[in-house]
PyMOL Python script that loads the backbone (N, CA, C, O; Angstrom):
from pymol import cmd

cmd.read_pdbstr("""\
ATOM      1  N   UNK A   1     102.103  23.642  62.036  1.00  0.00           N
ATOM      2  CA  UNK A   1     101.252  22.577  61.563  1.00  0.00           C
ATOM      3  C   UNK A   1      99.846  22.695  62.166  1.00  0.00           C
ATOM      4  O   UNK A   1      98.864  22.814  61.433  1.00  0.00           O
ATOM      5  N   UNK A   2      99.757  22.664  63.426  1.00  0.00           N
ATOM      6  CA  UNK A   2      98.311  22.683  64.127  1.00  0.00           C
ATOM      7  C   UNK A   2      97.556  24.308  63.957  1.00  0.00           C
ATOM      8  O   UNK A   2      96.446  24.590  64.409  1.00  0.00           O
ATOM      9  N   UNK A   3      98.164  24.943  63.446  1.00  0.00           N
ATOM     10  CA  UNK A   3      98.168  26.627  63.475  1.00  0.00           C
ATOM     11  C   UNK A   3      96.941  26.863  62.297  1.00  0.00           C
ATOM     12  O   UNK A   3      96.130  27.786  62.377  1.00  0.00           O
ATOM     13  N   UNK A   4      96.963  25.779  61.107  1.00  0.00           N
ATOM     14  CA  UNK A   4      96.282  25.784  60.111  1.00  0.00           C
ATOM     15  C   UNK A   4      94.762  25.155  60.307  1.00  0.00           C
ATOM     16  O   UNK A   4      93.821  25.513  59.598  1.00  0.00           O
ATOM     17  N   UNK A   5      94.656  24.255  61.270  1.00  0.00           N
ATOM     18  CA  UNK A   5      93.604  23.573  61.037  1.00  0.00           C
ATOM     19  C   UNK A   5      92.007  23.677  60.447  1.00  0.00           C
ATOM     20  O   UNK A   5      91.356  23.052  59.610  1.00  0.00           O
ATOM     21  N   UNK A   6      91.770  24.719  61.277  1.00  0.00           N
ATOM     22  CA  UNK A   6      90.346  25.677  60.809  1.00  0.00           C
ATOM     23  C   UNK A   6      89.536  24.355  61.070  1.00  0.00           C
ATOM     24  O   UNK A   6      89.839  23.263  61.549  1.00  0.00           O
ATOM     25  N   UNK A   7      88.014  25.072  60.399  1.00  0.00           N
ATOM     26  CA  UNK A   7      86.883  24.486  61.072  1.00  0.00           C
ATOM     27  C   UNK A   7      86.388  23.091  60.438  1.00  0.00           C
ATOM     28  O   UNK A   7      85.737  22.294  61.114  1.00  0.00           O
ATOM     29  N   UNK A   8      86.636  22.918  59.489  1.00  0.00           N
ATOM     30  CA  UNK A   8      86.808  21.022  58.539  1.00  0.00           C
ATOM     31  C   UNK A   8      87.985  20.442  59.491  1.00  0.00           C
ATOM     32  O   UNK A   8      87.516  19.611  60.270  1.00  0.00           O
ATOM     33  N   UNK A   9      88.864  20.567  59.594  1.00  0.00           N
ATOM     34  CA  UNK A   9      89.680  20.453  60.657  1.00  0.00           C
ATOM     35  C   UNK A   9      88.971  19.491  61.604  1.00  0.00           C
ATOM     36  O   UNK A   9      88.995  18.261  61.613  1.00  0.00           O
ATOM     37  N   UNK A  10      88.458  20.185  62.246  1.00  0.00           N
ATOM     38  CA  UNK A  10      87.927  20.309  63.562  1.00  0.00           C
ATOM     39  C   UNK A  10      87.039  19.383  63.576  1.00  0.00           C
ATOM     40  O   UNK A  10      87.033  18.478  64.411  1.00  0.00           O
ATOM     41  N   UNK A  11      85.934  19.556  62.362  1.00  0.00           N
ATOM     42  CA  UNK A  11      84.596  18.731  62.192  1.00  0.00           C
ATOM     43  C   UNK A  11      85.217  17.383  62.008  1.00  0.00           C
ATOM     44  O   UNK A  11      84.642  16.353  62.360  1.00  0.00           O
ATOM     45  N   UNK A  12      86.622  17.408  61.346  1.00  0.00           N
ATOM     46  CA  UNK A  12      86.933  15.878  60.847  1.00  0.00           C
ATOM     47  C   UNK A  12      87.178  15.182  62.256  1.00  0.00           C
ATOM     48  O   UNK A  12      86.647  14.098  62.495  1.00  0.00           O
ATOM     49  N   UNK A  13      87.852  15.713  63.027  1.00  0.00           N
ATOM     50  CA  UNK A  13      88.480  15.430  64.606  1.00  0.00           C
ATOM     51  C   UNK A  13      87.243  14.668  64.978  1.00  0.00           C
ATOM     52  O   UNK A  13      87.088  13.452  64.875  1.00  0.00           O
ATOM     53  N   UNK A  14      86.293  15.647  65.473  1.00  0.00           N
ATOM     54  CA  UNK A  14      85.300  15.688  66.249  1.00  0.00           C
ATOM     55  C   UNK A  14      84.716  13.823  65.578  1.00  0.00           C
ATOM     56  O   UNK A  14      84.666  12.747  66.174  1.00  0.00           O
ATOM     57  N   UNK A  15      84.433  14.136  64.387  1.00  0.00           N
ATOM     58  CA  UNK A  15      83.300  13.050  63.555  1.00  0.00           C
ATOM     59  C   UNK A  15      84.373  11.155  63.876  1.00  0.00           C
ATOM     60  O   UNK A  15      83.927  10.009  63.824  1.00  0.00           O
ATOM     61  N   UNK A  16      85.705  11.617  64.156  1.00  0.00           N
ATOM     62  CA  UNK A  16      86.771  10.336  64.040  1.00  0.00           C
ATOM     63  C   UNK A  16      86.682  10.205  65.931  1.00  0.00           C
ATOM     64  O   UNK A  16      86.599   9.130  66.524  1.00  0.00           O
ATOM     65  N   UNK A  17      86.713  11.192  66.412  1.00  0.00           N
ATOM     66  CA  UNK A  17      86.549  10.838  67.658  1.00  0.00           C
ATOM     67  C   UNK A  17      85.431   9.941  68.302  1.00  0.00           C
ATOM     68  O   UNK A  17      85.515   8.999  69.089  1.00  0.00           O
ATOM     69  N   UNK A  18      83.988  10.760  67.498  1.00  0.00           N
ATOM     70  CA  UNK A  18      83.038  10.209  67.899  1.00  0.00           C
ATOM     71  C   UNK A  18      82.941   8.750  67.346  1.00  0.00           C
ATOM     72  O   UNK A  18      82.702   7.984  68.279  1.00  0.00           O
ATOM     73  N   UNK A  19      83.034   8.162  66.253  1.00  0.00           N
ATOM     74  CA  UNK A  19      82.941   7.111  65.761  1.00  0.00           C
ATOM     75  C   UNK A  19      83.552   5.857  66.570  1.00  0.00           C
ATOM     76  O   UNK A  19      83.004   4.806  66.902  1.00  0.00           O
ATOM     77  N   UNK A  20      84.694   6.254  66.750  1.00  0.00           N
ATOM     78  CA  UNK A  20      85.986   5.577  67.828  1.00  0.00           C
ATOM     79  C   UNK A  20      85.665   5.001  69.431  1.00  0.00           C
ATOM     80  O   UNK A  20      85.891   3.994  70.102  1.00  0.00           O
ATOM     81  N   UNK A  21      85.140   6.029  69.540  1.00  0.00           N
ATOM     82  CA  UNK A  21      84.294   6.247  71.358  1.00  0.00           C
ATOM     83  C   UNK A  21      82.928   6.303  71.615  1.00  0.00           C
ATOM     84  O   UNK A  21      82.442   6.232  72.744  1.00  0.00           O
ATOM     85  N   UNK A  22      82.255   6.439  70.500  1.00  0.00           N
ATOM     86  CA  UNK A  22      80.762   6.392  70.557  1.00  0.00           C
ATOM     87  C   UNK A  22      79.980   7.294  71.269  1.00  0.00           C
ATOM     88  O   UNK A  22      80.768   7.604  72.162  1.00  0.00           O
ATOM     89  N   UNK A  23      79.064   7.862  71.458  1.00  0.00           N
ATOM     90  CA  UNK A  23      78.070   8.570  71.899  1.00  0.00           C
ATOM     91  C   UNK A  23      78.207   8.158  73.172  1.00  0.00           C
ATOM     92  O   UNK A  23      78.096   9.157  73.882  1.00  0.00           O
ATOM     93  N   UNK A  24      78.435   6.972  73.977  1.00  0.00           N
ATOM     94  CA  UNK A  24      78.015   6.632  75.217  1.00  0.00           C
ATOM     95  C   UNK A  24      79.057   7.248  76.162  1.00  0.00           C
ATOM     96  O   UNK A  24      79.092   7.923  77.190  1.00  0.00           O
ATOM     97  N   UNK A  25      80.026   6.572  75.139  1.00  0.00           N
ATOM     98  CA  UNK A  25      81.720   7.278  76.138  1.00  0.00           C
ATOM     99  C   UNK A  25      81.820   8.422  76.205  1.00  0.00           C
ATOM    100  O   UNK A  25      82.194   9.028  77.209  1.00  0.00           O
ATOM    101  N   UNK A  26      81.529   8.874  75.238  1.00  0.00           N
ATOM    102  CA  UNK A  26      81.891  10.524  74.760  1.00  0.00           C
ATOM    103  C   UNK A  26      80.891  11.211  76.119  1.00  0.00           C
ATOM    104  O   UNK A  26      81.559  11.843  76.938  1.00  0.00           O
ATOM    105  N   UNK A  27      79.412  11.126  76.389  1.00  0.00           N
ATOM    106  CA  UNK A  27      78.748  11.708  76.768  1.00  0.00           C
ATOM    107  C   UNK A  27      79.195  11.412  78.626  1.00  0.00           C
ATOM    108  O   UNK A  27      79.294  12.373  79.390  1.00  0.00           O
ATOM    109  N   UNK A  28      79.408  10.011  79.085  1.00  0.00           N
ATOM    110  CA  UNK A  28      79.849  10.009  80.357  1.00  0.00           C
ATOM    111  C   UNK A  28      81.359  10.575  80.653  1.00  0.00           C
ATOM    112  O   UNK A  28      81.920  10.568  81.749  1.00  0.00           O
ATOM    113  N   UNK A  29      81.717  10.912  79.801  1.00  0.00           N
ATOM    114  CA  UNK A  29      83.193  11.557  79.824  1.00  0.00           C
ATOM    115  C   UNK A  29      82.908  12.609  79.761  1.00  0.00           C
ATOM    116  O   UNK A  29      83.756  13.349  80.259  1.00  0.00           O
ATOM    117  N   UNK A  30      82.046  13.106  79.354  1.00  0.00           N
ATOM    118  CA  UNK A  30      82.064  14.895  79.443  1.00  0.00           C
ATOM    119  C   UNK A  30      80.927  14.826  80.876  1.00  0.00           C
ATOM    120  O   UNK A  30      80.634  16.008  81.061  1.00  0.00           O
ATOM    121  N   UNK A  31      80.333  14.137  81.726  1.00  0.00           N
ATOM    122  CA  UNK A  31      79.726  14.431  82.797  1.00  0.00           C
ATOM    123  C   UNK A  31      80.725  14.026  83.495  1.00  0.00           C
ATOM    124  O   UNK A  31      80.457  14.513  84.593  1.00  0.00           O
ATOM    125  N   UNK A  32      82.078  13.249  83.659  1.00  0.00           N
ATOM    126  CA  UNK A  32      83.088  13.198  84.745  1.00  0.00           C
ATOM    127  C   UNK A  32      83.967  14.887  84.668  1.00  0.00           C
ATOM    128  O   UNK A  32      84.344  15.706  85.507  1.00  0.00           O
ATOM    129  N   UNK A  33      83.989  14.809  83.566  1.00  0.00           N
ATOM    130  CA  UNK A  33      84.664  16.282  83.223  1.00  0.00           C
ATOM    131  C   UNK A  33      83.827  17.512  84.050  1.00  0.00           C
ATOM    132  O   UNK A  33      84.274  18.301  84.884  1.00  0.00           O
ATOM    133  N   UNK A  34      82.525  17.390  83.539  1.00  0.00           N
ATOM    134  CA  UNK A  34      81.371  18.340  84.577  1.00  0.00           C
ATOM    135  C   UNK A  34      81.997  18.153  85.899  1.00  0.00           C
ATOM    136  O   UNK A  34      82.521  19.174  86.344  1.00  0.00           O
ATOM    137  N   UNK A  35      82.064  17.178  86.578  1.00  0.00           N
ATOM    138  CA  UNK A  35      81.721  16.968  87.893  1.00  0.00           C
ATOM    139  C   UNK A  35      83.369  17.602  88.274  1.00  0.00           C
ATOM    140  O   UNK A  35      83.510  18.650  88.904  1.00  0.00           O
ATOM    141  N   UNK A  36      84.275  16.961  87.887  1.00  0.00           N
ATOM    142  CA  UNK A  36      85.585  17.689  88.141  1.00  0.00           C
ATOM    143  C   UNK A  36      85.789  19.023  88.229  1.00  0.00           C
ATOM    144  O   UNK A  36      86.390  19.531  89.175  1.00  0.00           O
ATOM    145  N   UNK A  37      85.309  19.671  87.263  1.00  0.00           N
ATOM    146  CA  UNK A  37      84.838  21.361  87.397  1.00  0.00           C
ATOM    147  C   UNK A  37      84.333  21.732  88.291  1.00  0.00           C
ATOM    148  O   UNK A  37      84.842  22.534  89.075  1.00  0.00           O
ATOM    149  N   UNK A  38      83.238  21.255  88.394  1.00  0.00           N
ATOM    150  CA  UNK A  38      82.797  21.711  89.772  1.00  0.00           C
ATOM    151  C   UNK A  38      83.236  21.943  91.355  1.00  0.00           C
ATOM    152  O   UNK A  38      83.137  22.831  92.202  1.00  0.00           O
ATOM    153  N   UNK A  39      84.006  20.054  91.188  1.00  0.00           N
ATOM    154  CA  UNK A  39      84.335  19.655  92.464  1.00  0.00           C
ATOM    155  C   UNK A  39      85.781  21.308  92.572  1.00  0.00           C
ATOM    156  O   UNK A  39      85.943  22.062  93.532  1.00  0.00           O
ATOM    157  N   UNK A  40      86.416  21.319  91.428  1.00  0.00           N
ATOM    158  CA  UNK A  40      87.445  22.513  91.186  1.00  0.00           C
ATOM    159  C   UNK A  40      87.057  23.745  91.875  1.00  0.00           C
ATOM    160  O   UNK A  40      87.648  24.091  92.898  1.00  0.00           O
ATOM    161  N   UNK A  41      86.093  24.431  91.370  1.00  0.00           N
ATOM    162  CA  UNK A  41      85.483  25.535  92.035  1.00  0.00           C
ATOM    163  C   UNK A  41      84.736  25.462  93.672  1.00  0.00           C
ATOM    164  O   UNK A  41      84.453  26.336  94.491  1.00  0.00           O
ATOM    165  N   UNK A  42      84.629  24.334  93.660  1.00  0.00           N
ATOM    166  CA  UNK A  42      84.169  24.525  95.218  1.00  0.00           C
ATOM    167  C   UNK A  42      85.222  24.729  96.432  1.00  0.00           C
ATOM    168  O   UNK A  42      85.206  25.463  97.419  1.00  0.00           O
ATOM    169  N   UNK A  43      86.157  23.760  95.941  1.00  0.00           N
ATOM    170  CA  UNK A  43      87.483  23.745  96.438  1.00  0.00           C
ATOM    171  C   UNK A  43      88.221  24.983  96.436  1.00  0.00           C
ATOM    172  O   UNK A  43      88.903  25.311  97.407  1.00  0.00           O
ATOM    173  N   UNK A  44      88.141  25.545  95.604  1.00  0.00           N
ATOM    174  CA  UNK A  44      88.584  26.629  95.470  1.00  0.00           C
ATOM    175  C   UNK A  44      87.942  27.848  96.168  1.00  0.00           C
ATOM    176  O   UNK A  44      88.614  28.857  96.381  1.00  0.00           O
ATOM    177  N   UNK A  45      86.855  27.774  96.467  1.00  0.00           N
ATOM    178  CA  UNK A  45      85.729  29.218  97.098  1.00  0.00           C
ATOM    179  C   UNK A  45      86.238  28.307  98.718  1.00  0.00           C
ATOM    180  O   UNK A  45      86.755  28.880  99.677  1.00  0.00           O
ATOM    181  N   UNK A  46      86.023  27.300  98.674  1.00  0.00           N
ATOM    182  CA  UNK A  46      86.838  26.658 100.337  1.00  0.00           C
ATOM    183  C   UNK A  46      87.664  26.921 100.827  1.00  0.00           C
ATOM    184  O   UNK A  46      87.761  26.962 102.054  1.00  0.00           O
ATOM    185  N   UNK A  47      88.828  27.275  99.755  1.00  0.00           N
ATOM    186  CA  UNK A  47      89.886  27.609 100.079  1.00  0.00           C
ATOM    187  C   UNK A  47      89.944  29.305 100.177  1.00  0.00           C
ATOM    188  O   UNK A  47      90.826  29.880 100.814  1.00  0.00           O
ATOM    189  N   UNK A  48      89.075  29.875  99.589  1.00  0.00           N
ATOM    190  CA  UNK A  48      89.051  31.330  99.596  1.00  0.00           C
ATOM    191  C   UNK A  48      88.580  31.528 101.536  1.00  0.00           C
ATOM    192  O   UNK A  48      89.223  32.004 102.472  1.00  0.00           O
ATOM    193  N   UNK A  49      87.306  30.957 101.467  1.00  0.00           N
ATOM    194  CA  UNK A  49      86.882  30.972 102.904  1.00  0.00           C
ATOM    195  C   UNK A  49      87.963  30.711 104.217  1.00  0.00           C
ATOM    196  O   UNK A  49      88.013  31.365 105.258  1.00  0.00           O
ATOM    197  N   UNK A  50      88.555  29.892 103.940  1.00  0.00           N
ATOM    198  CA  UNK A  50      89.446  29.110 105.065  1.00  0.00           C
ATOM    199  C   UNK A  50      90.677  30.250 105.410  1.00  0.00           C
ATOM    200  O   UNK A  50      91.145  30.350 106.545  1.00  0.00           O
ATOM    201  N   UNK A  51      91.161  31.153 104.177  1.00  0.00           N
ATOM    202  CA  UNK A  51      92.047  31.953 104.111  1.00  0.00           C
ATOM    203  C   UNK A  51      91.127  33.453 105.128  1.00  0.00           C
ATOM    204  O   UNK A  51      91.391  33.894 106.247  1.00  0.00           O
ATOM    205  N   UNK A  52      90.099  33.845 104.188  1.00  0.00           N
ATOM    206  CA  UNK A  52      88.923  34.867 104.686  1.00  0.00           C
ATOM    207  C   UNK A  52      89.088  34.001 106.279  1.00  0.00           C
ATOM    208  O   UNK A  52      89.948  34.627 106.899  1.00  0.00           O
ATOM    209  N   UNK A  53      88.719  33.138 106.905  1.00  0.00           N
ATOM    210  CA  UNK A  53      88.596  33.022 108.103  1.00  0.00           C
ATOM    211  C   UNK A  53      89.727  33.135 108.993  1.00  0.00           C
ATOM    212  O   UNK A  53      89.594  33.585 110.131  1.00  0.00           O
ATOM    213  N   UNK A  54      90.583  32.836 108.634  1.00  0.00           N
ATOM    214  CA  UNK A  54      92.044  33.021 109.111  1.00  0.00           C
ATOM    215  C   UNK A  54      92.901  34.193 108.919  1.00  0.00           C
ATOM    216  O   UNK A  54      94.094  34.169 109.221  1.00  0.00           O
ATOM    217  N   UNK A  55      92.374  35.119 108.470  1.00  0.00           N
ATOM    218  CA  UNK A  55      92.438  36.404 108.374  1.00  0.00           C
ATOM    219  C   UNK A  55      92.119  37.255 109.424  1.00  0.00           C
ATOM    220  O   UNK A  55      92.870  38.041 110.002  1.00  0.00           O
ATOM    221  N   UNK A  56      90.630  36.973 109.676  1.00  0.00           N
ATOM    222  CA  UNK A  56      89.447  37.238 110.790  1.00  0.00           C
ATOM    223  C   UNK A  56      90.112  37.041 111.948  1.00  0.00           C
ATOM    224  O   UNK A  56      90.384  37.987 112.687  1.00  0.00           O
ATOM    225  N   UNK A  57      90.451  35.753 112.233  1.00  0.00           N
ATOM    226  CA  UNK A  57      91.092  35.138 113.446  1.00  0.00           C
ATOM    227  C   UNK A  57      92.198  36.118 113.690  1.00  0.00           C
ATOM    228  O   UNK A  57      92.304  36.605 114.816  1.00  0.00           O
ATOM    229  N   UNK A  58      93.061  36.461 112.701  1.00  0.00           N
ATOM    230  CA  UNK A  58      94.252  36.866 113.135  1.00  0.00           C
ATOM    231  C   UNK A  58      94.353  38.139 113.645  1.00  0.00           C
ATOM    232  O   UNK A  58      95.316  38.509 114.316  1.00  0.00           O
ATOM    233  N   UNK A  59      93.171  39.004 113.291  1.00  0.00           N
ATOM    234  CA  UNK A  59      92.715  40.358 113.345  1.00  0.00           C
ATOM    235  C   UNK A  59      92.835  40.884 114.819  1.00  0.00           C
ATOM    236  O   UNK A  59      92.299  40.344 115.786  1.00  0.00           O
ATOM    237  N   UNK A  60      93.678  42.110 114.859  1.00  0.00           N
ATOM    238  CA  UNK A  60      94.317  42.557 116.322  1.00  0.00           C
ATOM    239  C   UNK A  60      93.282  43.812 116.209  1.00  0.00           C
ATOM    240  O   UNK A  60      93.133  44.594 115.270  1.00  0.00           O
ATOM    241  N   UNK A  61      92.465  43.740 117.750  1.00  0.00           N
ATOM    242  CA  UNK A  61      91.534  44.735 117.799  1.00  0.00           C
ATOM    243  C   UNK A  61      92.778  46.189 118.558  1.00  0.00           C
ATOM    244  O   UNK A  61      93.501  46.188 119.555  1.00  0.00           O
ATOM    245  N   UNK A  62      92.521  47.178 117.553  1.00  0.00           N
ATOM    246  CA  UNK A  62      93.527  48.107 117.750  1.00  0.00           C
ATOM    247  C   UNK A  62      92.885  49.441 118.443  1.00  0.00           C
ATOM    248  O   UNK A  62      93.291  50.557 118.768  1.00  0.00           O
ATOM    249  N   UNK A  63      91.671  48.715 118.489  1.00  0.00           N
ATOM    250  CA  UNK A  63      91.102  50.147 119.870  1.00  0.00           C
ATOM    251  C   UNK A  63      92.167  50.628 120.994  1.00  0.00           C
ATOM    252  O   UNK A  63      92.799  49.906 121.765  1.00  0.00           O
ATOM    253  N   UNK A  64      92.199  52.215 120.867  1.00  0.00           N
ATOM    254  CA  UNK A  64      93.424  52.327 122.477  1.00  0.00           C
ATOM    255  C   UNK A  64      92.300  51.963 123.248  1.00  0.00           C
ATOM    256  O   UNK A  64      91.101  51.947 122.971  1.00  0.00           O
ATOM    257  N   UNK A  65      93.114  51.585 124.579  1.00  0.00           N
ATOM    258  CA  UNK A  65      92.878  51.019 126.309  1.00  0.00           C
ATOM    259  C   UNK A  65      91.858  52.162 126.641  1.00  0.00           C
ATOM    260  O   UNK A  65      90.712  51.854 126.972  1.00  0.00           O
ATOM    261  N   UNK A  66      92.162  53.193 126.578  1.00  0.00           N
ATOM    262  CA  UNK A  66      91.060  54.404 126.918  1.00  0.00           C
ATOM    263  C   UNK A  66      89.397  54.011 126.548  1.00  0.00           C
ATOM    264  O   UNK A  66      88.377  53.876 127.224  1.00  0.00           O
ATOM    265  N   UNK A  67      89.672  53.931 125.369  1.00  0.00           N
ATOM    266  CA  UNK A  67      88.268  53.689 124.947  1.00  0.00           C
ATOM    267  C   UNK A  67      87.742  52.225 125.420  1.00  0.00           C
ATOM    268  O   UNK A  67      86.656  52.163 125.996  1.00  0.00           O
ATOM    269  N   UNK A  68      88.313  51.339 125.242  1.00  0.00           N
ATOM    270  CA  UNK A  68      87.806  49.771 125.607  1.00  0.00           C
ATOM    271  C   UNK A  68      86.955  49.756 126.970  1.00  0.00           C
ATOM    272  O   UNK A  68      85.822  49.305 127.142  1.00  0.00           O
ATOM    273  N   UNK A  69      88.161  50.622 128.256  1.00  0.00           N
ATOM    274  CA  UNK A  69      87.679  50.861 129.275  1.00  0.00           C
ATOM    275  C   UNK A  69      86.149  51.222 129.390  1.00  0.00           C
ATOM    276  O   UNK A  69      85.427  50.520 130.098  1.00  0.00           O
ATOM    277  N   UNK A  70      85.663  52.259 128.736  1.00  0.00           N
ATOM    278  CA  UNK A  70      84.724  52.916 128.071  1.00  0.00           C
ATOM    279  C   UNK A  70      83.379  52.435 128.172  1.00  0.00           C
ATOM    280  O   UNK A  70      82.414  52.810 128.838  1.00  0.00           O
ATOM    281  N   UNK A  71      83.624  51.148 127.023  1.00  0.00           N
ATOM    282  CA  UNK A  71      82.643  50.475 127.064  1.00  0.00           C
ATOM    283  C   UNK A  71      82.224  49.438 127.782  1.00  0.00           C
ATOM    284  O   UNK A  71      81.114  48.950 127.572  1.00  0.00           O
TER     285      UNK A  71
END
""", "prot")
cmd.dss("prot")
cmd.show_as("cartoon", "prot")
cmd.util.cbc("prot")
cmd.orient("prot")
């Protein structure tokens, strides 16, 4: 059923949505949507970092004793 819709379809959706919810809703609903995205990806590169840092931390310096002495 939904497989058919195509692009009248779509325009009809779009034109019943907007009428329903108006320009005002429609437009602060797609800037909460923005902001959620975002807040998504930051969280996410945070979480990349926090892992990257705890990686770092865990890192066993595998110089032999000979050389350490050394320096």
């Amino acid at each position: 059923m939904l497989n058919n819709i195509g692009l009248p379809g779509l325009l009809l959706i779009a034109v019943v949505v907007l009428v329903l919810f108006g320009r005002g809703k429609i437009s602060s609903l797609m800037g909460e949507v923005g902001k959620g995205i975002t807040a998504f990806k930051k969280g996410v590169d945070d979480g990349k970092q926090e892992i990257e840092d705890q990686a770092a931390d865990e890192a066993v310096d595998v110089t032999p004793a000979e050389e350490k002495d050394k320096v």
